[in-house]
RONUMAR-193835 format. One record per residue (C-alpha): x, y, z; residue number from 1; residue in one letter. Coordinates in nm, 2 decimals. Example, Ala and Ser with C-alpha at 12.3 -4.5 7.8 and 13.67 -1.06 7.14 Angstrom:
% residues 2
[[1.23, -0.45, 0.78], 1, 'A'];
[[1.37, -0.11, 0.71], 2, 'S'];
//
This chain:
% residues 388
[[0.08, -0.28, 4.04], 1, 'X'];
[[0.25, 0.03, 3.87], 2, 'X'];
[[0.56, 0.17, 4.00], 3, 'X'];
[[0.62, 0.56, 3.94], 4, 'X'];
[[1.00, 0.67, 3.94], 5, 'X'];
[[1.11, 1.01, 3.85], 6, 'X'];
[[1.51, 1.04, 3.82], 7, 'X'];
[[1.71, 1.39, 3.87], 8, 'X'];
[[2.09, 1.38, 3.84], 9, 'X'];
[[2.29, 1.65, 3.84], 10, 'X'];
[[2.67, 1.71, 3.66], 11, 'X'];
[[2.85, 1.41, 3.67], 12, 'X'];
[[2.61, 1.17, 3.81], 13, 'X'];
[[2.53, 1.15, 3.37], 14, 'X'];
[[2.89, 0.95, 3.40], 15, 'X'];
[[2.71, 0.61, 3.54], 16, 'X'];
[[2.41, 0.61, 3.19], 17, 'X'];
[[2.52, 0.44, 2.87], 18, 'X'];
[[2.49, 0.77, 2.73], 19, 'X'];
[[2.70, 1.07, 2.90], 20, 'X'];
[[2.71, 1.38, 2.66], 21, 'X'];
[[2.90, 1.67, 2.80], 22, 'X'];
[[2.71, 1.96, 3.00], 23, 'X'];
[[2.75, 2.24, 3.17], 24, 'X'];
[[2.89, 2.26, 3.53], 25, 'X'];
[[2.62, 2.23, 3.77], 26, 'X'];
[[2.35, 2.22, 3.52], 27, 'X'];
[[2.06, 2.03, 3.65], 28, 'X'];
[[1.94, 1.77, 3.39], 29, 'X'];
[[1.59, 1.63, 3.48], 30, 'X'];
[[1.57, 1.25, 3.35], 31, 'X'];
[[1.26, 1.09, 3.15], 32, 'X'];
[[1.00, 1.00, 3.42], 33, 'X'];
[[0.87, 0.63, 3.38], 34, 'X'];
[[0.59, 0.43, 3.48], 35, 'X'];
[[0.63, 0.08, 3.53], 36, 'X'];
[[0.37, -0.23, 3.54], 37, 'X'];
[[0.15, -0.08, 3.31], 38, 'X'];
[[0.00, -0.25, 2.98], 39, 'X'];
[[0.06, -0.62, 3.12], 40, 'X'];
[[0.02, -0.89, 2.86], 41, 'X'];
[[-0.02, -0.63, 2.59], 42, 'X'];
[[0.26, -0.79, 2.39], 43, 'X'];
[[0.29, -0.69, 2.02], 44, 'X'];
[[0.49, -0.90, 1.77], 45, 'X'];
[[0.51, -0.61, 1.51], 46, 'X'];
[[0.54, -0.33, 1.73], 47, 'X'];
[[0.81, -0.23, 1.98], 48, 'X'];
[[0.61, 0.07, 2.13], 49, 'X'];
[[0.39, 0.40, 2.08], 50, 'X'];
[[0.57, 0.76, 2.09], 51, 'X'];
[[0.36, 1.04, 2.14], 52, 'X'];
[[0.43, 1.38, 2.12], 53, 'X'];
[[0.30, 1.67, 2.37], 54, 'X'];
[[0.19, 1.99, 2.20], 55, 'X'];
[[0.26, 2.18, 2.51], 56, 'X'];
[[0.02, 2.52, 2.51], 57, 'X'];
[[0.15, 2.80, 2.23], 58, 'X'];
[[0.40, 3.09, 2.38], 59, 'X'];
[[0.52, 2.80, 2.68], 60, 'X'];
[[0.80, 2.60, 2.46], 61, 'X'];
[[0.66, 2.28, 2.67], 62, 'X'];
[[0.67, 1.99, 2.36], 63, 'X'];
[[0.76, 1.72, 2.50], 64, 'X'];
[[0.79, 1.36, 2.40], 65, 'X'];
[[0.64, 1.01, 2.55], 66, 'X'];
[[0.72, 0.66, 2.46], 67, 'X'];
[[0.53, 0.39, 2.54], 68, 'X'];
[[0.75, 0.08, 2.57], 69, 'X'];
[[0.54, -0.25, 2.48], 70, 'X'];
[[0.83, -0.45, 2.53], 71, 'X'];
[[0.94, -0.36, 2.84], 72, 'X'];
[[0.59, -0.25, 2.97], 73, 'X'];
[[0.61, 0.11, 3.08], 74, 'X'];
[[0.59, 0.43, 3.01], 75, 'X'];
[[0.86, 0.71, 2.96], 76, 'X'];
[[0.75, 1.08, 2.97], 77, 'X'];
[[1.00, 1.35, 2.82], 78, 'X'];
[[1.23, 1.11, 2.63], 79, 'X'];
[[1.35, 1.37, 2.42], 80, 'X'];
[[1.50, 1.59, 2.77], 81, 'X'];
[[1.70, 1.29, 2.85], 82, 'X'];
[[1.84, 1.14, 2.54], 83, 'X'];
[[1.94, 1.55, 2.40], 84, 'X'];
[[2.05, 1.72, 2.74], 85, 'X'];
[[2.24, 1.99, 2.59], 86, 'X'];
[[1.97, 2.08, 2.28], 87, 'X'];
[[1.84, 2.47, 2.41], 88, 'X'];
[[1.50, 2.50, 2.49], 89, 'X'];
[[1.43, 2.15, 2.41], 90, 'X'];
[[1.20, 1.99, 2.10], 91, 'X'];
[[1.09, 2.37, 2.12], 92, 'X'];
[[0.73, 2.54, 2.07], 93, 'X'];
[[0.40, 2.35, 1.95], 94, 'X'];
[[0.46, 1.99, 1.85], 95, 'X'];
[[0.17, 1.98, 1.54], 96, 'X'];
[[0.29, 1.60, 1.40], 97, 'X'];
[[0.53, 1.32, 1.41], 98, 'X'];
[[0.60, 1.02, 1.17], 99, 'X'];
[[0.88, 0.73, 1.10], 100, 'X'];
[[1.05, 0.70, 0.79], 101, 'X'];
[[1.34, 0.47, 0.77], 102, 'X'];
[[1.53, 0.50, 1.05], 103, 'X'];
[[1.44, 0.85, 1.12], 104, 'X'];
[[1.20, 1.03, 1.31], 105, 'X'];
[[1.06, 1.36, 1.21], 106, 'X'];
[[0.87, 1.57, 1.46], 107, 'X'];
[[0.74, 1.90, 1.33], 108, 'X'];
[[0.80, 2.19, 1.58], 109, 'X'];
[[0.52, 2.46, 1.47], 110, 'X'];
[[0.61, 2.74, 1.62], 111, 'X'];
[[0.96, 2.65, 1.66], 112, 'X'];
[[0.99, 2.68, 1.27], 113, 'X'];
[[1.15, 2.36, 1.22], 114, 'X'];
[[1.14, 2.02, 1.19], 115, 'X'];
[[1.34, 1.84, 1.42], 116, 'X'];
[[1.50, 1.47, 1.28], 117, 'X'];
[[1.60, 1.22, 1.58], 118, 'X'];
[[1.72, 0.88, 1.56], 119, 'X'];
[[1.36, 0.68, 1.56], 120, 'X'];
[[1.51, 0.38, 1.85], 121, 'X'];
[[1.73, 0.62, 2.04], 122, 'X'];
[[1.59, 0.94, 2.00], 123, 'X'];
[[1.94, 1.13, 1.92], 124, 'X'];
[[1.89, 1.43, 1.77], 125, 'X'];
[[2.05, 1.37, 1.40], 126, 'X'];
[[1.95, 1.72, 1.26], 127, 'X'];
[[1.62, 2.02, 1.23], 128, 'X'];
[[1.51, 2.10, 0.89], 129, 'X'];
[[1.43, 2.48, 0.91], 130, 'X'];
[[1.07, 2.54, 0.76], 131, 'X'];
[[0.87, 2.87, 0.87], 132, 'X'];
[[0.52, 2.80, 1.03], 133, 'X'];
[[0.53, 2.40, 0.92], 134, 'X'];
[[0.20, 2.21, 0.97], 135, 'X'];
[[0.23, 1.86, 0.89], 136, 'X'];
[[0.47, 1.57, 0.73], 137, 'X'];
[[0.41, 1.30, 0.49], 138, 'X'];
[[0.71, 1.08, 0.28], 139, 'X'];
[[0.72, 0.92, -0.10], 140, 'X'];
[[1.04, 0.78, -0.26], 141, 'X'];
[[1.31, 0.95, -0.03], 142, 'X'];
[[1.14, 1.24, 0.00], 143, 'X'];
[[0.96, 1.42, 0.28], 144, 'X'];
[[0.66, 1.67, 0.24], 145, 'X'];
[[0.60, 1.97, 0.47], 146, 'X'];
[[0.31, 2.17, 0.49], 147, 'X'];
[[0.38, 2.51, 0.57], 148, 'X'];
[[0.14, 2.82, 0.69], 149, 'X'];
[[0.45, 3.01, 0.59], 150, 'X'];
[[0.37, 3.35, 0.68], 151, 'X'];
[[0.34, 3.46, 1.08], 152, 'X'];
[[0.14, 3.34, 1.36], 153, 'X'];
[[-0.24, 3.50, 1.38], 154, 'X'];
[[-0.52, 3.58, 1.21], 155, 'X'];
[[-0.51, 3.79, 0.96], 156, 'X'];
[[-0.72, 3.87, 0.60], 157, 'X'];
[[-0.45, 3.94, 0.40], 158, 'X'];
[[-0.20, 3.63, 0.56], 159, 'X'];
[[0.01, 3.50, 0.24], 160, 'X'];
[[-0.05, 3.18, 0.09], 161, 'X'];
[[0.06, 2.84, 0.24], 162, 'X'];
[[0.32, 2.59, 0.05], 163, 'X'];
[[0.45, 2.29, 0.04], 164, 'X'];
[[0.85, 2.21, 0.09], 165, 'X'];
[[1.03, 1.88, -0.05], 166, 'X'];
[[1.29, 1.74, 0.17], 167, 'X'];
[[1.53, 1.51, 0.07], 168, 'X'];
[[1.56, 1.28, 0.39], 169, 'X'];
[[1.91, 1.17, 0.31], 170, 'X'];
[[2.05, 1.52, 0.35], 171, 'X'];
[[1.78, 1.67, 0.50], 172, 'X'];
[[1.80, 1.91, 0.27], 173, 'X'];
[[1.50, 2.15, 0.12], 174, 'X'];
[[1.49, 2.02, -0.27], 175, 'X'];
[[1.18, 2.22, -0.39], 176, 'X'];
[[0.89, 2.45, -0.25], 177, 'X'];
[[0.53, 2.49, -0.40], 178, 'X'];
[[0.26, 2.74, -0.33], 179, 'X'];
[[-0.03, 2.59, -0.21], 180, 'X'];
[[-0.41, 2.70, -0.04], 181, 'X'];
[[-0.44, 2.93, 0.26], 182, 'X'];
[[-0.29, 2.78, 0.62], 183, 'X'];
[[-0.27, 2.43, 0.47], 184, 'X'];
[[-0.27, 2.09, 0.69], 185, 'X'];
[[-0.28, 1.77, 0.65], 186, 'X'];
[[-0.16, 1.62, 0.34], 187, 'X'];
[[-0.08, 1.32, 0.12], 188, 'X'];
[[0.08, 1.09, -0.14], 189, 'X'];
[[-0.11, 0.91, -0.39], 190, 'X'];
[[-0.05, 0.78, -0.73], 191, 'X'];
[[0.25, 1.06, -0.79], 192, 'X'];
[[0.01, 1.36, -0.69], 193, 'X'];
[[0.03, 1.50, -0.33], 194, 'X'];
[[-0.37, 1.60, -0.18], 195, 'X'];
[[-0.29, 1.86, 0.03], 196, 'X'];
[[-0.63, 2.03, 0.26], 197, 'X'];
[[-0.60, 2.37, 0.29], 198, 'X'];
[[-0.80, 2.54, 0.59], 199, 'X'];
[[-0.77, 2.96, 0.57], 200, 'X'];
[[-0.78, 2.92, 0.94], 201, 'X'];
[[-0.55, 3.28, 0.94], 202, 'X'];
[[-0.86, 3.41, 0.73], 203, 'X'];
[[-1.13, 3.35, 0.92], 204, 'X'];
[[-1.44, 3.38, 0.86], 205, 'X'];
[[-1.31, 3.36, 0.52], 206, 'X'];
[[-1.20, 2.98, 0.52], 207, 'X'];
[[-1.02, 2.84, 0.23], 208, 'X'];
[[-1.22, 2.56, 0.09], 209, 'X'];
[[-1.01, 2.40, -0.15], 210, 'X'];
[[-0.74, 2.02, -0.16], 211, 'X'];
[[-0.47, 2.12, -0.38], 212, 'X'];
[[-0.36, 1.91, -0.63], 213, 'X'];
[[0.04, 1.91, -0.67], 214, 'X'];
[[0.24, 1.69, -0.94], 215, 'X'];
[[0.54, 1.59, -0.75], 216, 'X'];
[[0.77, 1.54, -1.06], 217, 'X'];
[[0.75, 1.86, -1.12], 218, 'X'];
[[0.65, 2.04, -0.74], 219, 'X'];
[[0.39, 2.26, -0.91], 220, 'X'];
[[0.03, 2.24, -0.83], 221, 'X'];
[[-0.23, 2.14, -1.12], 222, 'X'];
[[-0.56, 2.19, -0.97], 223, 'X'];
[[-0.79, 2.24, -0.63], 224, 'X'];
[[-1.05, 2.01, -0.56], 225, 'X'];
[[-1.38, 2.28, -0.41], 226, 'X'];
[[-1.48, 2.04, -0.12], 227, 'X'];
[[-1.56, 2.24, 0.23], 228, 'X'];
[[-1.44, 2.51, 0.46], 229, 'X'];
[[-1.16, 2.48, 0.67], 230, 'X'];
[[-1.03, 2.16, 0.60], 231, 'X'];
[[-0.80, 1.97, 0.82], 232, 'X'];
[[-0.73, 1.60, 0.81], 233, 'X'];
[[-0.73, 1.41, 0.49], 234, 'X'];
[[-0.68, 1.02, 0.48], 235, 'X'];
[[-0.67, 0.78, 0.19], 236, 'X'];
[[-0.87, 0.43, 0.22], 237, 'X'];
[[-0.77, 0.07, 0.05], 238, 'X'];
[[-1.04, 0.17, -0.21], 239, 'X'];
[[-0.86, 0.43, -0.36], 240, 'X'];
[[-1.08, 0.75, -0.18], 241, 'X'];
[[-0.97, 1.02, 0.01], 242, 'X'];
[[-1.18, 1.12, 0.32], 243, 'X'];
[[-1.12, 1.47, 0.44], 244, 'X'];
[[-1.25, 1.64, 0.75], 245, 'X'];
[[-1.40, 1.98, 0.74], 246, 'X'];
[[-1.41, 2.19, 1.07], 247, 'X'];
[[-1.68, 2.45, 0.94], 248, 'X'];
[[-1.70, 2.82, 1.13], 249, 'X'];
[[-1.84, 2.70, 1.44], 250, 'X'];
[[-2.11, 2.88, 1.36], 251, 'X'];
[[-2.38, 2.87, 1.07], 252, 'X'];
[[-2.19, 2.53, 0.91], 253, 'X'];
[[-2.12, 2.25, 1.09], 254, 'X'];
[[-1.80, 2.06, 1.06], 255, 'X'];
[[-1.86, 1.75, 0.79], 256, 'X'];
[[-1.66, 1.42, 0.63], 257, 'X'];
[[-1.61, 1.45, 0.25], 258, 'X'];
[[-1.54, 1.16, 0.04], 259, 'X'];
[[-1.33, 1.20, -0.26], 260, 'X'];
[[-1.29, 0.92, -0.51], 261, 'X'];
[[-1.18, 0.89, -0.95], 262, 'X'];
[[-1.43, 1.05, -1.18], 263, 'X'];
[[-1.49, 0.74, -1.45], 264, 'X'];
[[-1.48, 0.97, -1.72], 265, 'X'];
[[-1.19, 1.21, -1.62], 266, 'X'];
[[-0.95, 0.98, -1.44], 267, 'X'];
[[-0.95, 1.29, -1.14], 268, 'X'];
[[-1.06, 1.33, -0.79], 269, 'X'];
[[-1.39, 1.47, -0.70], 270, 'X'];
[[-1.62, 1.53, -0.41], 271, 'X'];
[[-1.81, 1.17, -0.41], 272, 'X'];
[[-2.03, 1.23, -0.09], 273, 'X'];
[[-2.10, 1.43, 0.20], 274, 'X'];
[[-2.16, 1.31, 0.52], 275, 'X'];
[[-2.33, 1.47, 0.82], 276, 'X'];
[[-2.04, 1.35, 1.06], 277, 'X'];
[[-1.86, 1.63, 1.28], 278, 'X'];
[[-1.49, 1.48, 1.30], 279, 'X'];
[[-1.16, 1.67, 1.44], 280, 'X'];
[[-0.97, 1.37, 1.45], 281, 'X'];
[[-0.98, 1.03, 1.24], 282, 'X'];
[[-0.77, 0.73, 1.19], 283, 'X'];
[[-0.87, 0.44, 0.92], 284, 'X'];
[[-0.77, 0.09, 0.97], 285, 'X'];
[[-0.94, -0.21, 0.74], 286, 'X'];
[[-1.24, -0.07, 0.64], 287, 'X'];
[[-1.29, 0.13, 0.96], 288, 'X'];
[[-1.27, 0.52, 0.99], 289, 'X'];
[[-1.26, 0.61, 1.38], 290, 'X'];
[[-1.34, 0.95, 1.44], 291, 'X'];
[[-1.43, 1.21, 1.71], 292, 'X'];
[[-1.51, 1.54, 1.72], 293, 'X'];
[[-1.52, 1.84, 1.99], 294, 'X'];
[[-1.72, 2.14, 1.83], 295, 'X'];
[[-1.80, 2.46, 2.05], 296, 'X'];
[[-2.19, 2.56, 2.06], 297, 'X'];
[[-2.28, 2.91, 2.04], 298, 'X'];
[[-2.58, 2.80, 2.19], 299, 'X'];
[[-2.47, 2.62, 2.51], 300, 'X'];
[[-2.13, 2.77, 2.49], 301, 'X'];
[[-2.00, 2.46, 2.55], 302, 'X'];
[[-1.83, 2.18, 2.38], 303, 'X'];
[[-2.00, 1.93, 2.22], 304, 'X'];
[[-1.82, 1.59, 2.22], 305, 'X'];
[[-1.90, 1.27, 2.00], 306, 'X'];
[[-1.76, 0.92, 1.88], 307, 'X'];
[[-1.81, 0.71, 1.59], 308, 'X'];
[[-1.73, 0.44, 1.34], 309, 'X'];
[[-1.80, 0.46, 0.93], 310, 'X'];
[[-1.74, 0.19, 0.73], 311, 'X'];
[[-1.56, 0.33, 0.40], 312, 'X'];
[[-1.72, 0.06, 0.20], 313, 'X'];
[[-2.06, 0.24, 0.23], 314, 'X'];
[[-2.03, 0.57, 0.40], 315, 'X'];
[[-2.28, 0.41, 0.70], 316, 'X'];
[[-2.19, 0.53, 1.05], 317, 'X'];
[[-2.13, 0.17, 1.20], 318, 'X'];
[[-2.15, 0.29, 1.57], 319, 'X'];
[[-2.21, 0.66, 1.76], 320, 'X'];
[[-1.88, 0.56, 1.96], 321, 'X'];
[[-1.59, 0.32, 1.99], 322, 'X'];
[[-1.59, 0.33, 2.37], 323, 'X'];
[[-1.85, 0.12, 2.56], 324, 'X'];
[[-1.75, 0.09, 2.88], 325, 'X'];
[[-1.90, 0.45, 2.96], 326, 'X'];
[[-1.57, 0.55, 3.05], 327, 'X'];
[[-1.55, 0.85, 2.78], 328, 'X'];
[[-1.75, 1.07, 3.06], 329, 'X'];
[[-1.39, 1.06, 3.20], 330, 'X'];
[[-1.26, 1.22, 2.87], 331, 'X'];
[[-1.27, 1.58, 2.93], 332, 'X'];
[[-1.10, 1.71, 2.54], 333, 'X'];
[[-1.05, 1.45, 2.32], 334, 'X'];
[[-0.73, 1.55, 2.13], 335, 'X'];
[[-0.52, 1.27, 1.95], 336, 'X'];
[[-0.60, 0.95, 1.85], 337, 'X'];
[[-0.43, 0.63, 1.72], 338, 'X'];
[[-0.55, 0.27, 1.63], 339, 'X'];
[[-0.28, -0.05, 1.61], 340, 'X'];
[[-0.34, -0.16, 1.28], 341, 'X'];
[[-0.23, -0.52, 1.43], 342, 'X'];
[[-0.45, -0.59, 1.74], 343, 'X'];
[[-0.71, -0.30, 1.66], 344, 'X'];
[[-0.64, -0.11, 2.00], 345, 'X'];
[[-0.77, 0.24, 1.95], 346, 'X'];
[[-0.49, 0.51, 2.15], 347, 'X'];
[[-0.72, 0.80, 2.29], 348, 'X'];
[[-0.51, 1.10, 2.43], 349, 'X'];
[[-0.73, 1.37, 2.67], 350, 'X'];
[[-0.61, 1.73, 2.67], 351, 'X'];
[[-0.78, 1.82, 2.94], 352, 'X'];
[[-0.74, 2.19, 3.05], 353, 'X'];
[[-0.46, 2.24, 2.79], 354, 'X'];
[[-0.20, 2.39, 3.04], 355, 'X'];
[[-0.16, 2.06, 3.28], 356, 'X'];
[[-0.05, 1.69, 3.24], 357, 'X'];
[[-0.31, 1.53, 2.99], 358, 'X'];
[[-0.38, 1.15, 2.96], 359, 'X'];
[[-0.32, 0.84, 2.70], 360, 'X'];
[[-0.62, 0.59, 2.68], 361, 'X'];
[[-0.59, 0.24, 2.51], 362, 'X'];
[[-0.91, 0.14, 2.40], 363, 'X'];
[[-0.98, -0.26, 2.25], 364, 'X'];
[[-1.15, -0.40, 1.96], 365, 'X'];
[[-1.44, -0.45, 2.20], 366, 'X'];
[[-1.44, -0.09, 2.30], 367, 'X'];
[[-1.35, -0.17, 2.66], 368, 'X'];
[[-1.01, 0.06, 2.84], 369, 'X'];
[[-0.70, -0.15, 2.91], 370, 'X'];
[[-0.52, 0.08, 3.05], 371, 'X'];
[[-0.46, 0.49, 3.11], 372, 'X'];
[[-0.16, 0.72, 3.17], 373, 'X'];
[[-0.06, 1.04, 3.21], 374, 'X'];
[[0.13, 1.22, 2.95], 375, 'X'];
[[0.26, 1.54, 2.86], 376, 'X'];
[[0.08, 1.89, 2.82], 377, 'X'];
[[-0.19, 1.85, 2.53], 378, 'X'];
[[-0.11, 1.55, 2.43], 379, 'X'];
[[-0.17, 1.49, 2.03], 380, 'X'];
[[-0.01, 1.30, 1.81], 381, 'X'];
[[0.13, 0.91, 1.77], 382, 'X'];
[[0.33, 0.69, 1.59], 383, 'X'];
[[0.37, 0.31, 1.62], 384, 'X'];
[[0.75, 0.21, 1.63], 385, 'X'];
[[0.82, -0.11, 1.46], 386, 'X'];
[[1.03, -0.36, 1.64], 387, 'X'];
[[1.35, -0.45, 1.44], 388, 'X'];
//
């Protein structure tokens, strides 16, 4: 049975919580909601519990923050509200990514312009990082690695190129900056260079096309890889290859997967195969590449919603959908998703209409729901929190 308890407290009522930071008189301070009863004997030995953080619709300054707690088997919604009650306006505007490194969690705030650092078991805010129009986050040796559409918000032909920004995440410092591709997104570390896919998203329907290359000794970039338009997600396998998703113009070309892998006889990355797979989201564990996608048709001006499995060995699409319970005709936007390296459960998050409360779906190995909550507005991205 689950058991729902929402807490208010107001003033000195904060006196009685192991924490009690000082506030205003008379300000109201709403407490995390929690959920209790929830995953049962989902007990993980490596794992302490999954945060995931609400995107909250642009213009509202509604991010928000959810923890699921394996351990103590429930579910806390707006973590961040409680643990920082005097922090203005919150996590702030458009959560677009969060990650552990260390002891630290870093949670970029889009629109917000920052990067906001927290203590990853508490949640204490321990600093921001100020970075204009910041995308996504990725670590190597101490550092951090920000992605940055750098100039304003909207479309626009002539919008600036994108860059990167080093971080040292001892002083949280900005150590060095690199231009990059248009609006660039996801990005990361391998073998000393940084693969960064750039989208053009501001330029539309001129879409940048390009991963750019960048030597991190010396934060300059060497070379972009031509792969697709509008690129978005790019993930590195056990084999060595980069997979990157392509969103195409909604249009004429279809979103697609790219594989890059080593040229023999140049030692660099190039486009190794093209697959036919729309994908908006995709997370790779073993040799398993999860994906959906959610692609508007001109045609029936509607979305069009689909699930799969590739194997990275071969490229082969192993199954049209990791659910098979049917239970993904209850999915109205599929937004984030998440699998457990450890026990292969696959986290689903549903966006829904993008203004209300979405939902968090755990999937098993045999493609069967364990369990469903409700979360934050648009809820996006996860992070697995290792136990101690």
């Amino acid at each position: 049975m689950r058991v729902f308890v929402k807490y208010m407290v107001i003033g000195a009522m904060l006196t009685g919580l192991a924490f009690s930071p000082s506030c205003r008189e008379d300000e109201v301070i709403v407490l995390s909601e929690r959920e209790e009863s929830l995953f049962g004997e989902n007990t993980s030995p490596r794992y302490a519990g999954l945060y995931l953080l609400n995107e909250g619709n642009m213009g509202s300054n509604k991010c928000t923050l959810d923890f699921a707690d394996f351990e103590n088997d429930c579910y806390l919604r707006n973590l961040y509200a409680e643990r920082n009650p005097n922090v203005i306006k919150e996590l702030g505007d458009v959560g677009n990514d969060i990650e552990i490194y260390g002891s630290k969690m870093y949670a970029v705030i889009n629109c917000s312009h920052k990067v906001e650092v927290l203590d990853a078991r508490t949640c204490r805010r321990i600093g921001q990082v100020d970075i204009p129009n910041c995308r996504f986050i990725t670590f190597d040796k101490g550092y951090a690695y920000v992605s940055s559409y750098v100039g304003p918000v909207g479309v626009d032909p002539d919008t600036r190129l994108g860059a990167v920004f080093q971080v040292d995440t001892a002083t949280l410092e900005i150590t060095a900056e690199v231009t990059v591709g248009y609006q660039p997104d996801e990005l990361l570390v391998q073998d000393g260079l940084l693969y960064v896919a750039n989208s053009g998203g501001y330029r539309k329907p001129d879409y940048d096309y390009t991963v750019s290359v960048v030597d991190i000794a010396t934060m300059t970039q060497i070379r972009k890889i031509p792969v697709g338009i509008n690129l978005h997600r790019i993930r590195a396998d056990r084999y060595g290859k980069l997979w990157v998703s392509s969103r195409g113009d909604e249009r004429s070309i279809p979103s697609r997967l790219f594989v890059l892998e080593k040229d023999t006889r140049t030692g660099r990355m190039e486009v190794s195969d093209t697959l036919d797979i729309p994908c908006s989201e995709m997370d790779i564990c073993g040799d398993s590449l999860y994906l959906f996608s959610v692609a508007w048709s001109e045609a029936s001006q509607e979305n069009e919603v689909t699930y799969g499995i590739v194997d990275v060995r071969t490229g082969e699409l192993l199954s049209e959908s990791f659910i098979e319970d049917g239970t993904e005709a209850e999915i109205a936007v599929p937004y984030g998703l998440k699998v457990n390296p450890e026990n292969g459960d696959i986290y689903v998050t549903d966006a829904k209409n993008y203004v209300s409360s979405g939902n968090l779906h755990c999937y098993g190995r045999d493609g069967r729901r364990k369990w469903s909550v409700r979360t934050g507005d648009i809820p996006a991205h996860m992070v697995l929190l290792n136990k101690k």
